[in-house]
VOTIFI-768479 format. One record per residue: residue in three letters; x, y, z of N, C-alpha, C in turn. Coordinates in Angstrom, 3 decimals. Each point is the difference from the previous one (the first is absolute). Layout:
+------+----------+----------+----------+----------+----------+----------+----------+----------+----------+
! resn !      n.X !      n.Y !      n.Z !     ca.X !     ca.Y !     ca.Z !      c.X !      c.Y !      c.Z !
+------+----------+----------+----------+----------+----------+----------+----------+----------+----------+
!  ala !        X !        Y !        Z !        X !        Y !        Z !        X !        Y !        Z !
...
+------+----------+----------+----------+----------+----------+----------+----------+----------+----------+
END
This chain:
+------+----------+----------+----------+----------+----------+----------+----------+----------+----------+
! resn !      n.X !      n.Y !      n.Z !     ca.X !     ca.Y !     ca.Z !      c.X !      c.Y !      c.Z !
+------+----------+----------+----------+----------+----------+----------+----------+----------+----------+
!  unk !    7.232 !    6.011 !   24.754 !    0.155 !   -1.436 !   -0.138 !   -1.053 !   -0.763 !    0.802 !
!  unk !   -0.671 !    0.363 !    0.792 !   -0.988 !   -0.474 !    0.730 !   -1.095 !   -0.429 !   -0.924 !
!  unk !   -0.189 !    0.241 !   -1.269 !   -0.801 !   -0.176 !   -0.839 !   -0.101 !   -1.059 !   -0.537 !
!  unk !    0.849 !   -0.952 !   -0.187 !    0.601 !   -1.305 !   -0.557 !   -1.308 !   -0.928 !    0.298 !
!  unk !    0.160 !   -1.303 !   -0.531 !   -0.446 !   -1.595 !    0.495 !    0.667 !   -0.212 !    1.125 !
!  unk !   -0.816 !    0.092 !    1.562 !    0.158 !   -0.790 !    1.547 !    1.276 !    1.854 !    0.214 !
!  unk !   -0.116 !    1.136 !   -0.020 !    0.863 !    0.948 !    0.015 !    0.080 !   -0.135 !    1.329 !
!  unk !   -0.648 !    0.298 !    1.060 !    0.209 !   -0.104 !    1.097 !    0.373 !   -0.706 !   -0.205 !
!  unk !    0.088 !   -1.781 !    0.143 !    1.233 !   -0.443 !    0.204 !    1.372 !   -0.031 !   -0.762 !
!  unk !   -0.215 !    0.373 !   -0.900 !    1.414 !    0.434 !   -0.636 !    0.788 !    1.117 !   -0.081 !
!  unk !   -0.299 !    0.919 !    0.196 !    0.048 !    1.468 !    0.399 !    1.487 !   -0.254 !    0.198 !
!  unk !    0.188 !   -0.627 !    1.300 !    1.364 !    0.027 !    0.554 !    1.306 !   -1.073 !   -0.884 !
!  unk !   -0.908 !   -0.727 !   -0.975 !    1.354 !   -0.767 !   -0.837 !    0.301 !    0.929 !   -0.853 !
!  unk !   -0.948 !    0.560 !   -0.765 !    0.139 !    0.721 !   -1.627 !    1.526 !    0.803 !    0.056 !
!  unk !    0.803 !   -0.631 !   -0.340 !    1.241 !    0.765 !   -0.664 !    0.857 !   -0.230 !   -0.735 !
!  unk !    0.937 !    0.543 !   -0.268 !    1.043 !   -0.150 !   -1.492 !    0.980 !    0.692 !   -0.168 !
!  unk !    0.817 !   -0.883 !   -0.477 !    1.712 !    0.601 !   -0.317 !    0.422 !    1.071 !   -1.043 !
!  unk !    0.703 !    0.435 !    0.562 !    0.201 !    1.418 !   -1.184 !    1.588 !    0.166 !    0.382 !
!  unk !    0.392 !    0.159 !   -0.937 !    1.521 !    0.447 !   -0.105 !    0.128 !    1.441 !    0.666 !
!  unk !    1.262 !    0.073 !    1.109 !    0.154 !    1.379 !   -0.063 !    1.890 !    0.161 !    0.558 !
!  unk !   -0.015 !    1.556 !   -0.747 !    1.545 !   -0.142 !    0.387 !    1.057 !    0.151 !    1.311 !
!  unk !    0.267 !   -0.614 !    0.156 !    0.632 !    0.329 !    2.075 !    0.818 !    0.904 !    0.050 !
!  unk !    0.565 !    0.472 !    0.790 !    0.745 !    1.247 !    0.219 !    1.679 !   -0.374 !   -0.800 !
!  unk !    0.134 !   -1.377 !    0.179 !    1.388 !   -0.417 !   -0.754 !   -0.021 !   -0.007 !   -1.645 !
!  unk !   -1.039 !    0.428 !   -0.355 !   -0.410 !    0.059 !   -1.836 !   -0.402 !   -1.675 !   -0.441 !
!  unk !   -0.366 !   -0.876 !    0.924 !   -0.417 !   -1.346 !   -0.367 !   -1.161 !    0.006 !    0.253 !
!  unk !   -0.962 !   -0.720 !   -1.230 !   -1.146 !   -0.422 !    0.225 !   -0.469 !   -0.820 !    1.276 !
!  unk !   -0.762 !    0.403 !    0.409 !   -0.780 !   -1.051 !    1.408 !   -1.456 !    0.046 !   -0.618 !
!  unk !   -1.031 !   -1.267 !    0.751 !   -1.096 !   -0.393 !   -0.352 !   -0.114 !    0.431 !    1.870 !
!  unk !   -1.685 !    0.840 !   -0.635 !   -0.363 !    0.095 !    1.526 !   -1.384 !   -0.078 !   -0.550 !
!  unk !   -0.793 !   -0.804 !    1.198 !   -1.501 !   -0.058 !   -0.131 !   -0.812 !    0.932 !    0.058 !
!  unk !   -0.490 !    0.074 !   -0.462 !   -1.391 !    0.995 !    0.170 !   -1.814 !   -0.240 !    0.092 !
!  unk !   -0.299 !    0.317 !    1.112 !   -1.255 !    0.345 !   -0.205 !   -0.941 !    0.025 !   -1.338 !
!  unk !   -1.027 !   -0.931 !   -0.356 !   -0.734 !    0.731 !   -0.951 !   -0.091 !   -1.679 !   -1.233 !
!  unk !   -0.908 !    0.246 !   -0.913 !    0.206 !   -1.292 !   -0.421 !    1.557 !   -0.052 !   -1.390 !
!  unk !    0.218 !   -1.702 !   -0.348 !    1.168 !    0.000 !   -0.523 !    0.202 !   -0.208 !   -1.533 !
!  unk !   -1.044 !    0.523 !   -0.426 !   -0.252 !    0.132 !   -1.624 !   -1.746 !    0.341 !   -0.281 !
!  unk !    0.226 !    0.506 !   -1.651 !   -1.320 !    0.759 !   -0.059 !   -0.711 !   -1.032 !    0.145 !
!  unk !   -0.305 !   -1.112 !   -0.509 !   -0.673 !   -1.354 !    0.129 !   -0.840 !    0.091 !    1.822 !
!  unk !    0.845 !    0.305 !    0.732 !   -0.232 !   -0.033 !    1.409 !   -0.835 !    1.017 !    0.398 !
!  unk !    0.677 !    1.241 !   -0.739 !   -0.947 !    1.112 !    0.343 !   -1.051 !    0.498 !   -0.426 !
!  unk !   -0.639 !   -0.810 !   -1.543 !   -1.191 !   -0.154 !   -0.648 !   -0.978 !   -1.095 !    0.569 !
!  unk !    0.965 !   -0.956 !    0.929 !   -1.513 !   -0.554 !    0.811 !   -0.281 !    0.939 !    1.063 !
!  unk !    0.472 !    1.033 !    0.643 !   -0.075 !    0.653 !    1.292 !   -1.322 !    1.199 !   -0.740 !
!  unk !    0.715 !    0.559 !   -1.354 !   -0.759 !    1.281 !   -0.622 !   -1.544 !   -0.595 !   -0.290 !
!  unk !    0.098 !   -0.899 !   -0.352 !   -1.391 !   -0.703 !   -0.373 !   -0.830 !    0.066 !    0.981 !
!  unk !    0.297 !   -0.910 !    1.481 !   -0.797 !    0.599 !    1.197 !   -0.680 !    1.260 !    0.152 !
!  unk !    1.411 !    1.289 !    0.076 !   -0.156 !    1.079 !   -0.346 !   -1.304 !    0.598 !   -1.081 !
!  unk !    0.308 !   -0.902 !   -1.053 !   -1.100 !    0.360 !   -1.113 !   -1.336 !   -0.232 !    0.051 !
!  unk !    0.060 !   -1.272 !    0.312 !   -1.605 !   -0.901 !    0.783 !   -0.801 !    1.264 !    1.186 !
!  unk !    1.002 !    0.259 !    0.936 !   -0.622 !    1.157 !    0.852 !   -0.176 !    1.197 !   -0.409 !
!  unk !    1.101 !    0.965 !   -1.018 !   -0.900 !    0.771 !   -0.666 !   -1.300 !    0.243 !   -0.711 !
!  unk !    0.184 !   -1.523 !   -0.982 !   -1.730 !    0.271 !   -0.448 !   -1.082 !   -0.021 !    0.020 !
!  unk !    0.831 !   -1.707 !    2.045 !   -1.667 !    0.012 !    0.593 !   -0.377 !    1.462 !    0.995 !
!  unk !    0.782 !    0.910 !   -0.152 !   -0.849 !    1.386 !    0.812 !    0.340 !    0.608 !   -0.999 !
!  unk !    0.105 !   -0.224 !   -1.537 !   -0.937 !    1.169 !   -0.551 !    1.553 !    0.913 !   -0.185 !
!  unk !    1.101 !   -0.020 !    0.642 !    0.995 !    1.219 !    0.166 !    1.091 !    0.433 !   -1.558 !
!  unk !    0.591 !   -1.009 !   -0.669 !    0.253 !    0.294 !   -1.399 !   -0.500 !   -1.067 !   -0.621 !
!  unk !   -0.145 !    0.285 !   -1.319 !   -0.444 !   -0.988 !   -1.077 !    0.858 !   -0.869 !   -0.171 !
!  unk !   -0.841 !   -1.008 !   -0.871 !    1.348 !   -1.480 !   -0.079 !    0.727 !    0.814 !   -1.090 !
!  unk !   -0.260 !    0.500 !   -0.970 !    0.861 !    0.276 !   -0.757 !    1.104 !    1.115 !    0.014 !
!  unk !    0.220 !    0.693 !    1.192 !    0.687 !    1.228 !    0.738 !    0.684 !   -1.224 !    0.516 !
!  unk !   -0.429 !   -1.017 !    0.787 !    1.640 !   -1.055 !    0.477 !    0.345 !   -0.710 !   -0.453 !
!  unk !   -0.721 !   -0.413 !   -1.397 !    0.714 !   -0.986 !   -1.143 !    1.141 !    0.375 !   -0.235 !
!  unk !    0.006 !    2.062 !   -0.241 !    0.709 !    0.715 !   -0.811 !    1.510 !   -0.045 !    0.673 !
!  unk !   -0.966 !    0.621 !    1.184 !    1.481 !    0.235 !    1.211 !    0.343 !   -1.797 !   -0.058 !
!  unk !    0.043 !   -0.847 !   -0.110 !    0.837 !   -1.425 !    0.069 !    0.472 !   -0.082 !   -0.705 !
!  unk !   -0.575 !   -0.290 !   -1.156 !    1.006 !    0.181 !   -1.446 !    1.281 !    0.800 !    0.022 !
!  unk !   -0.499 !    1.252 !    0.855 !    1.072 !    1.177 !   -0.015 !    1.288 !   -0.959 !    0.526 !
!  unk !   -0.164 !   -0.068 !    1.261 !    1.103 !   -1.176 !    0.964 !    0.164 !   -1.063 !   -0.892 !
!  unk !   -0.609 !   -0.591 !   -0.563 !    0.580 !   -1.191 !   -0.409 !    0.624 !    0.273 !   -1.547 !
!  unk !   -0.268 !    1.311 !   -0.495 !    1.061 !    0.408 !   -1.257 !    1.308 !    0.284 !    0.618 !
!  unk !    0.234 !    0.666 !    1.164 !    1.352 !    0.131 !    0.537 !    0.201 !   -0.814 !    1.002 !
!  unk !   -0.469 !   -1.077 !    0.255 !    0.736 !   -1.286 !    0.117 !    0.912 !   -0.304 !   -1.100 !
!  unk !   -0.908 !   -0.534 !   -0.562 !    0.673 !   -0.610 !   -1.931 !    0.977 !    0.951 !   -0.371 !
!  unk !   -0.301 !    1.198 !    0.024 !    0.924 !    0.797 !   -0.495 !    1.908 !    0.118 !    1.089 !
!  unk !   -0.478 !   -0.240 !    1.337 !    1.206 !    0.214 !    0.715 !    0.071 !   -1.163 !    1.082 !
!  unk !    0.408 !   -1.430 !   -0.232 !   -0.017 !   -1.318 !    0.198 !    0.642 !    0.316 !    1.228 !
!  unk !    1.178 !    0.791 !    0.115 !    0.620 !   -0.467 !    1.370 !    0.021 !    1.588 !    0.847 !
!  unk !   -1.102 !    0.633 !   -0.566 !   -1.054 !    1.179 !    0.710 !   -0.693 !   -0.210 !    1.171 !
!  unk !   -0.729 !   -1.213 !   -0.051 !   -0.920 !    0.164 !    1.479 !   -0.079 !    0.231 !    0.631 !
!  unk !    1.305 !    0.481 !    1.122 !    0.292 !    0.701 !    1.436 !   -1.004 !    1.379 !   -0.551 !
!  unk !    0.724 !    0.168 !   -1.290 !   -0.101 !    1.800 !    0.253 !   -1.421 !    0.081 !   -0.809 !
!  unk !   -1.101 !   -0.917 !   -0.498 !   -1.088 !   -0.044 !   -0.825 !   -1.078 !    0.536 !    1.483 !
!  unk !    0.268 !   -1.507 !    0.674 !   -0.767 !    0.284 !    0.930 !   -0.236 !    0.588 !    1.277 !
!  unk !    1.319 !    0.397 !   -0.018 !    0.315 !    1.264 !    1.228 !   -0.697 !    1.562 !   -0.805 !
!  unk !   -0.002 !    0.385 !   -1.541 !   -0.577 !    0.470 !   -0.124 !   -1.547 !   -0.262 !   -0.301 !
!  unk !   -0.286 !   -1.271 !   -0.455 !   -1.806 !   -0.091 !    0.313 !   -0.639 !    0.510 !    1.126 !
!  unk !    1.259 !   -0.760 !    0.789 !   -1.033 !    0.440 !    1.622 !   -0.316 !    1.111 !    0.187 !
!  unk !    1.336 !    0.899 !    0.086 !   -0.020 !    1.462 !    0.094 !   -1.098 !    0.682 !   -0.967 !
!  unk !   -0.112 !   -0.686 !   -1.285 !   -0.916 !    0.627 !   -0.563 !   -1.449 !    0.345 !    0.591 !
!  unk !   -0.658 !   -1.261 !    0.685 !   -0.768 !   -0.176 !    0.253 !   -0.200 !    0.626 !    1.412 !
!  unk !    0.751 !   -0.027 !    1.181 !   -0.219 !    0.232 !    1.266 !    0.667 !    1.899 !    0.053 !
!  unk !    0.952 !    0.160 !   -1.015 !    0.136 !    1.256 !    0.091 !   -0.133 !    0.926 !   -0.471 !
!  unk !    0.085 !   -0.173 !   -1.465 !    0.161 !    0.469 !   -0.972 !   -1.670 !    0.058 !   -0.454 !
!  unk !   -1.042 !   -1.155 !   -0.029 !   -1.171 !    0.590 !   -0.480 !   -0.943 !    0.824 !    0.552 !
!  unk !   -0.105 !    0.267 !    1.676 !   -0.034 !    1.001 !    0.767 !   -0.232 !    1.255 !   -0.890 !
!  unk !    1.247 !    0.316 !   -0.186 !    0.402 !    1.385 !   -0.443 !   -0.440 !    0.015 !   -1.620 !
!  unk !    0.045 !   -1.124 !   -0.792 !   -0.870 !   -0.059 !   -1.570 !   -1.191 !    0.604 !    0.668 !
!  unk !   -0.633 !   -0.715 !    0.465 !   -1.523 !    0.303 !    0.453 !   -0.181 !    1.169 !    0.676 !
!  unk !    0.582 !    0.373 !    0.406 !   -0.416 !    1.703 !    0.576 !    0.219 !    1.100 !   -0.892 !
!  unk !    0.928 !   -0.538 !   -0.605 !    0.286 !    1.195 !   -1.768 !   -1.340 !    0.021 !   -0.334 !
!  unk !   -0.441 !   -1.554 !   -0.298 !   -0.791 !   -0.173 !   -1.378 !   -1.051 !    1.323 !    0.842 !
!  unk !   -0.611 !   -0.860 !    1.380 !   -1.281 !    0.934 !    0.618 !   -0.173 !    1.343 !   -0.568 !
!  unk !    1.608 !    0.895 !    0.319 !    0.421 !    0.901 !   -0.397 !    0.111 !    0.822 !   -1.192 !
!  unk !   -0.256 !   -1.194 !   -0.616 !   -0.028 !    0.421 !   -1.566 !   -1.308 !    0.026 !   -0.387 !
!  unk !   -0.794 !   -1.317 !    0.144 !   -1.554 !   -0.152 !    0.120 !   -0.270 !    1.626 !    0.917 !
!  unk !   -0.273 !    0.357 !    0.637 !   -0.470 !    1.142 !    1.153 !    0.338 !    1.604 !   -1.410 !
!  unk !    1.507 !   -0.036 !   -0.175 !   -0.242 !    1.155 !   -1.231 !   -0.255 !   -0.141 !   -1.003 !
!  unk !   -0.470 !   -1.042 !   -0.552 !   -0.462 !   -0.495 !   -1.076 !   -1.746 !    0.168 !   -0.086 !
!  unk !   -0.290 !   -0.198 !    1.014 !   -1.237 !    0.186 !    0.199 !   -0.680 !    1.447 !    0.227 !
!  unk !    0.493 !    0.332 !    1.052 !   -0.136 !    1.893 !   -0.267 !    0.467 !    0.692 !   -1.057 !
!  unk !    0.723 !   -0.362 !   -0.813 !    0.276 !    0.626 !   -1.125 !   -1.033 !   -0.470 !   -1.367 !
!  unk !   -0.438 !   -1.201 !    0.642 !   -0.652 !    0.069 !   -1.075 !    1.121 !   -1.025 !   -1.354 !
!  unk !    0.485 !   -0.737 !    0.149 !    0.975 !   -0.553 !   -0.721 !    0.466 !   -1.414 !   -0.389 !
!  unk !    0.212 !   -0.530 !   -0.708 !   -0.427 !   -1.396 !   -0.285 !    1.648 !   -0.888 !    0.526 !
!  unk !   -0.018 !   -0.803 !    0.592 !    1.336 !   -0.740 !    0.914 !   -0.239 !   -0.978 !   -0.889 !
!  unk !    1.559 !    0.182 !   -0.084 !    0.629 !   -1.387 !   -1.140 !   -0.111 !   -1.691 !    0.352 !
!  unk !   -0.075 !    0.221 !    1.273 !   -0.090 !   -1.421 !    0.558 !   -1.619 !    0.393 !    1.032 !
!  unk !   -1.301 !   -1.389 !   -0.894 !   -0.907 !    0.102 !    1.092 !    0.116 !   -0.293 !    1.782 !
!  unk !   -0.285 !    1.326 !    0.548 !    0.447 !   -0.583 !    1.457 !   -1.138 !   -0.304 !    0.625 !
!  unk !   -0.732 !   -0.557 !    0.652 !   -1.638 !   -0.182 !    0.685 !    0.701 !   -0.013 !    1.619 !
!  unk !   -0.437 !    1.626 !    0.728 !    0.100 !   -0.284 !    1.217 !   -0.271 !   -1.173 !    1.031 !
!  unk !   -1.555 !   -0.789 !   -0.669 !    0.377 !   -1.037 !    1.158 !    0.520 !   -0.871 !   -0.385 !
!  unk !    0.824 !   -0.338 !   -1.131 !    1.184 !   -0.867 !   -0.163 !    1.441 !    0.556 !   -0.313 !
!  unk !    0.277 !    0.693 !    0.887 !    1.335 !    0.478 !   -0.422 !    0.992 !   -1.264 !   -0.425 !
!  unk !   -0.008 !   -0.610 !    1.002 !    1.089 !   -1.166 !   -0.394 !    0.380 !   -0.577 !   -1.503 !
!  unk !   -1.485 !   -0.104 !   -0.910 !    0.156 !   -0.198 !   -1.462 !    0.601 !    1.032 !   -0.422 !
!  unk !    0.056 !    1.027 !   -0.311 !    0.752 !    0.895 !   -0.446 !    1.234 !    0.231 !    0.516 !
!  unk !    0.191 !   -0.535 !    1.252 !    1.174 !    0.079 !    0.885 !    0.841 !   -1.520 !   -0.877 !
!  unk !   -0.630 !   -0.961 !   -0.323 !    0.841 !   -0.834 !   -0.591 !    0.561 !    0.205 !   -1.507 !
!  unk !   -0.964 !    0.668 !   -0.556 !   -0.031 !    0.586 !   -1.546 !    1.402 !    0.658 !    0.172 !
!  unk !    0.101 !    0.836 !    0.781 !    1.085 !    0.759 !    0.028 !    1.171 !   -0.217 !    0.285 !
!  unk !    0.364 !   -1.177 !    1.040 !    0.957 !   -0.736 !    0.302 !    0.298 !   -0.767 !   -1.580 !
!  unk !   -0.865 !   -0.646 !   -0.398 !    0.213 !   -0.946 !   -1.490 !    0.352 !    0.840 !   -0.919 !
!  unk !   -0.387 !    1.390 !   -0.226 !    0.079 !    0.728 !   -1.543 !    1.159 !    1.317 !    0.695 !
!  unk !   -0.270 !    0.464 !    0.636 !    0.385 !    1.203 !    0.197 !    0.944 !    0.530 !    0.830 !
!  unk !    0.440 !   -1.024 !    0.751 !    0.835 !    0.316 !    0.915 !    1.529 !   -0.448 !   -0.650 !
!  unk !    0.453 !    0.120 !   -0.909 !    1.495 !    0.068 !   -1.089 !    0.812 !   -0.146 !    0.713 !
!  unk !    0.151 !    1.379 !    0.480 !    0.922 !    0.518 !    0.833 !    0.315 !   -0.632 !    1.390 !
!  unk !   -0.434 !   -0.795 !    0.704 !   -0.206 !   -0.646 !    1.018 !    0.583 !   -1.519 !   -0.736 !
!  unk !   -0.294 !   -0.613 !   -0.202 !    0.107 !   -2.224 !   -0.859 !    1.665 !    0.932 !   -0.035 !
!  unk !   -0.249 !    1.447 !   -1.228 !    1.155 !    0.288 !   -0.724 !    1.424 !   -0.112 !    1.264 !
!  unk !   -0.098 !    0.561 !    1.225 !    1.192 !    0.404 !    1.262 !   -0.297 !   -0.785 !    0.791 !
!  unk !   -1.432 !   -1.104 !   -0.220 !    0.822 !   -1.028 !    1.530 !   -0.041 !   -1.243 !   -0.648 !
!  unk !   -0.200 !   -0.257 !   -1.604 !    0.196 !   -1.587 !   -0.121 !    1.058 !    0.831 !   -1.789 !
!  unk !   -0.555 !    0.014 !   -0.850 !    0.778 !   -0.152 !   -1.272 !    1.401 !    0.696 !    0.025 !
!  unk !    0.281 !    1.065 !    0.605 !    1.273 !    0.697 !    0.069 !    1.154 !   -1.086 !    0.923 !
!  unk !   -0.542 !   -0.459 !    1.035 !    0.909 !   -0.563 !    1.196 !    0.383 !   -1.680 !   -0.981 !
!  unk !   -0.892 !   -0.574 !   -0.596 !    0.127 !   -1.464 !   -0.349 !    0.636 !    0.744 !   -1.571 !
!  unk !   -0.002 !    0.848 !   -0.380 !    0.670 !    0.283 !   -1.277 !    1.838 !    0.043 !    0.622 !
!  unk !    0.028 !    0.725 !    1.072 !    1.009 !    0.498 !    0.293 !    1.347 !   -1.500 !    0.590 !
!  unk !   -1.471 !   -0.664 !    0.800 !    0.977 !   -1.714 !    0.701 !    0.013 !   -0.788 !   -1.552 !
!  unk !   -0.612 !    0.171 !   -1.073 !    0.183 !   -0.761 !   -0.876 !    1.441 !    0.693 !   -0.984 !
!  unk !    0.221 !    0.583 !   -0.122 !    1.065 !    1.450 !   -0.512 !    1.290 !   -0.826 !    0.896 !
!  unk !   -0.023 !   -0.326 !    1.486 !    1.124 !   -0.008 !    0.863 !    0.504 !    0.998 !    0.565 !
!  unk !   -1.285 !    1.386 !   -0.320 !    0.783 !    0.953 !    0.736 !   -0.565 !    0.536 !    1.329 !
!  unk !   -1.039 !   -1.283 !    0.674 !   -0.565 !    0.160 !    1.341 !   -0.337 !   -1.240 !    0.446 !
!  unk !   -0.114 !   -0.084 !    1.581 !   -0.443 !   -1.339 !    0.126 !   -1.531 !    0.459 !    0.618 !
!  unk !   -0.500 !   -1.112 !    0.293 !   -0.983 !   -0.294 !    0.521 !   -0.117 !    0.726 !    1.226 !
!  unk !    0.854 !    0.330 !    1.215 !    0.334 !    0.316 !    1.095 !   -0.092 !    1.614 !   -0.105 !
!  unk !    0.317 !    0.504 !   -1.316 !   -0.448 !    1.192 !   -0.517 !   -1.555 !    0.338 !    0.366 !
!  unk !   -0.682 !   -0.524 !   -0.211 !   -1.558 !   -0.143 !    0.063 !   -0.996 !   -0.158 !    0.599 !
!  unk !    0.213 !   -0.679 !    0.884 !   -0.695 !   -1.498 !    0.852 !    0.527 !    0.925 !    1.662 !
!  unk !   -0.824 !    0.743 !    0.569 !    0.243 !    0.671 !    0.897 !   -0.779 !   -0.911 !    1.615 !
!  unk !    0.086 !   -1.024 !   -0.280 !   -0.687 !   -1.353 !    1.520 !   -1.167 !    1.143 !    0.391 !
!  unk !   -0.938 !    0.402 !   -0.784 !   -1.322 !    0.222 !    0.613 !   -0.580 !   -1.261 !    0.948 !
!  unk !    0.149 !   -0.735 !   -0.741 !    0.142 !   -1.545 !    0.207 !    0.821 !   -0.553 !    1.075 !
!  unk !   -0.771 !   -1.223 !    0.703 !    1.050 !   -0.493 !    1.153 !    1.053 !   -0.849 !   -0.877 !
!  unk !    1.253 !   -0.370 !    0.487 !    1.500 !   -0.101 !   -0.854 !    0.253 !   -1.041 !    1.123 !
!  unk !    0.425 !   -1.174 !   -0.071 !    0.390 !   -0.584 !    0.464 !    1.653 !   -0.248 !   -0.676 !
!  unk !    0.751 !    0.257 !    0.529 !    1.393 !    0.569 !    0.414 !    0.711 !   -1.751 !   -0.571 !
!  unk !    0.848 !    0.046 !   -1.517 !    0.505 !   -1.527 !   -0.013 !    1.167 !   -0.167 !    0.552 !
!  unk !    0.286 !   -1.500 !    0.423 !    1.092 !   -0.898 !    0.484 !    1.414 !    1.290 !   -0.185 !
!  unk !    0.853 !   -0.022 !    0.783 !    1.540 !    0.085 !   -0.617 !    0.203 !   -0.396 !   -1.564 !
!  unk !   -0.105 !   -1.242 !    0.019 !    0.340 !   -0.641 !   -1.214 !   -1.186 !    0.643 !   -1.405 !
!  unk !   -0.602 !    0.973 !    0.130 !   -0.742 !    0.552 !   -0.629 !   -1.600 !   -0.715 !   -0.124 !
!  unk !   -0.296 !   -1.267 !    0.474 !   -1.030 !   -0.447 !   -0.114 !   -1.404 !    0.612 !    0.846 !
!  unk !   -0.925 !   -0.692 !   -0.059 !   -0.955 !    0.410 !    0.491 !   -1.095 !   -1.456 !    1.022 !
!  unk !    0.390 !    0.270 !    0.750 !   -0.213 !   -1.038 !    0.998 !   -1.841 !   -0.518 !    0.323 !
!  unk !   -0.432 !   -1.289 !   -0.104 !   -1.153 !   -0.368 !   -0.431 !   -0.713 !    0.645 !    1.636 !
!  unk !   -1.330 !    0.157 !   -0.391 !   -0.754 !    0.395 !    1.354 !    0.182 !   -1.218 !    0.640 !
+------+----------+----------+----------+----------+----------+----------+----------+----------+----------+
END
């Protein structure tokens, strides 16, 4: 989130309400860390984007892809966002790490073998291929931390609180279930 318009100074407002269930089976709203709709978090990615392409690190069209991606499961899961962008982040700070060391991995026997890799990887840009893969290829991942969980709170047969594990700082609401202004 540091990435935003004035982030340093906003850093410390950026947050948003998300439903979750309390130990008595009643919904509570507790704040969270992080921005409070995709709208919010497509001005932050853009920063993000501006600095990727002024060093060269992925192409504009590798973070067009990956945005679109987020902003199809926005649209697609309206009262998703806790769990959209708790998994973006993760995507990005944890999860592409480990894309990118496969791919190397794959690039490295691909190359001694002599063998043509399905996805172009260019060692000194891993990151483009590292985003390619997050956008196209990673199914199984969007599939267990965003489409299964917002299929499941939309069903009624999970809540939100299911999901949403406060990686994130949580500011703790009112008794009365509210959420008390900074």
């Amino acid at each position: 989130a540091v990435f935003g318009p004035h982030g340093a100074r906003l850093i410390k407002r950026a947050k948003f309400e998300a439903l979750v269930m309390g130990p008595d089976g009643t919904l509570r709203r507790v704040e969270l860390a992080g921005p409070s709709c995709y709208r919010e978090w497509e001005d932050i990615f853009l920063v993000f984007r501006a600095l990727c392409i002024m060093y060269a690190i992925i192409t504009p069209a590798r973070l067009d892809r990956y945005m679109r991606k987020i902003r199809r499961l926005a649209d697609e899961y309206p009262e998703g966002w806790g769990i959209i962008y708790q998994a973006e982040a993760r995507a990005r700070l944890e999860h592409a790490p480990e894309v990118r060391e496969m791919l190397e991995e794959q690039h490295a026997t691909a190359k001694t073998n002599n063998w043509v890799m399905p996805l172009a990887f260019d060692p000194e840009k891993p990151w483009d291929a590292t985003f390619a893969q997050l956008t196209k290829g990673e199914r199984d991942y969007w599939d267990r931390y965003v489409d299964r969980p917002c299929m499941l709170i939309m069903a009624g047969k999970a809540s939100p609180s299911n999901f949403i594990d406060h990686d994130q700082p949580v500011k703790e609401p009112n008794s009365d279930g509210t959420v008390a202004p900074n």
